[in-house]
N, C-alpha and C positions, 0 to 999 in steps of 0.2 A: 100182763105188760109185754109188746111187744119188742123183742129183740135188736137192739140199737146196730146197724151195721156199721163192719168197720173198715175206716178208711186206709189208715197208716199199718203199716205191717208191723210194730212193735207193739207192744202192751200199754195198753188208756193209763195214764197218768193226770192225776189232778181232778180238782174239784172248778170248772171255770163259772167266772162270773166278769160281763164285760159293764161294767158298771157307765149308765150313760146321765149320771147327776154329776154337774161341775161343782156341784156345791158339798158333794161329798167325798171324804178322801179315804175313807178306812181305815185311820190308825189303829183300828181293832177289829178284829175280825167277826163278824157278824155272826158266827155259829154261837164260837166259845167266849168272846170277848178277852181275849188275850191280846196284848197288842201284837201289830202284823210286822213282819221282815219286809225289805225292800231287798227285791231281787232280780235279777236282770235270765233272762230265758229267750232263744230265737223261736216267735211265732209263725206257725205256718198260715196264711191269710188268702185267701181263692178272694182273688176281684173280678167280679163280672165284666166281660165275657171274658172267660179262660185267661187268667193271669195270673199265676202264682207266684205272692212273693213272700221273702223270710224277711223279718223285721223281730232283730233285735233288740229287744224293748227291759227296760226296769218296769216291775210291777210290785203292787203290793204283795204278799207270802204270809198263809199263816202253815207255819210248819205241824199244827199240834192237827188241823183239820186236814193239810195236805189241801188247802184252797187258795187259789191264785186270781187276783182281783184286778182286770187291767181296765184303766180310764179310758172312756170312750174317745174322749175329745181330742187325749194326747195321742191315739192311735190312729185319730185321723189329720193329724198333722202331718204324722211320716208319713202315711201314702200316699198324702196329694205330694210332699214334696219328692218320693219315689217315684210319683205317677203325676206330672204336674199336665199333663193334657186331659185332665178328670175333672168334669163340673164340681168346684166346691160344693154344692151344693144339694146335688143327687150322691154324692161318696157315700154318705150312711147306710144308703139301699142297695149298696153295689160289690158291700164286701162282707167272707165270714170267715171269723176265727175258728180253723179247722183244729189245730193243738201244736203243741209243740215240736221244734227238732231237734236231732241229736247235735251236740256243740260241734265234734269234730264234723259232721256234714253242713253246718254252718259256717265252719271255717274255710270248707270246699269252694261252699257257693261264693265266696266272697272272691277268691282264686279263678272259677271257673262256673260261669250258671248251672244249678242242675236240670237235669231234665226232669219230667214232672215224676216218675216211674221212678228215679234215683231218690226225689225229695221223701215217696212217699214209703221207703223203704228207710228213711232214719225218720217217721215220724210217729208219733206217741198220740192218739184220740183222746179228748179227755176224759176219762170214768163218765162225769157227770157234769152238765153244763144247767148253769141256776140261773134266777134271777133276781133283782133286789126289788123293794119296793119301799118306797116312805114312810115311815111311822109318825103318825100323825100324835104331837102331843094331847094330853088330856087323861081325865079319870076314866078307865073303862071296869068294868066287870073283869071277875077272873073267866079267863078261856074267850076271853069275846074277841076278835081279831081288829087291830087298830088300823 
């Protein structure tokens, strides 16, 4: 496997998952099935062409996995309204959740924009980035994938 490079100068935090089904909310955490925390984190977000923004978002949390589960839909709400000169409509191909930052350099940007060099010195890669997929109901075999 090869060696994921890294962006942010602190230590990869988190397990991410940008969940894009509206019809799904996660009140349990798809690993362990324990129910999830709602927790609010500043996301670092690179929008095509060169935009870096922080977006202070609530997301679902499961603390026992260390996975953090943010809704697609509701994240591209803030950035058209951060970014309202963005085709609604191309936004989902234009932007990527890079990981989180540190709060007090969050509270910076809020005061003073950072520069991209500054953000990426408070920010955290995530360990591992996932994806979900539907489980389709029905009788299956053991081990057989749904």
């Amino acid at each position: 496997m090869a060696k994921q490079r890294k962006l942010g100068k602190l230590p990869p935090k988190y397990t991410f998952i940008l969940n894009p089904y509206t019809d799904a909310r996660f009140s349990s955490c798809p690993r362990c099935e324990q129910p999830t925390k709602v927790r609010k984190l500043p996301f670092f977000v690179h929008v095509d062409p060169k935009v870096p923004v922080i977006v202070n978002k609530s997301h679902r949390y499961c603390p026992d996995c260390d996975l953090i589960i943010v809704h697609r839909d509701e994240l591209e709400v803030i950035l058209l309204r951060l970014l309202p000169d963005r085709d609604p409509t191309t936004i989902r191909e234009q932007y990527l959740v890079m990981g989180t930052v540190e709060r007090q350099a969050f509270r910076a940007h809020q005061k003073r924009p950072l520069s991209i060099p500054e953000m990426l010195e408070a920010l955290h890669d995530f360990r591992e980035v996932r994806t979900v997929k539907p489980s389709h109901p029905g009788w299956y075999r053991e081990g057989a994938e749904r």
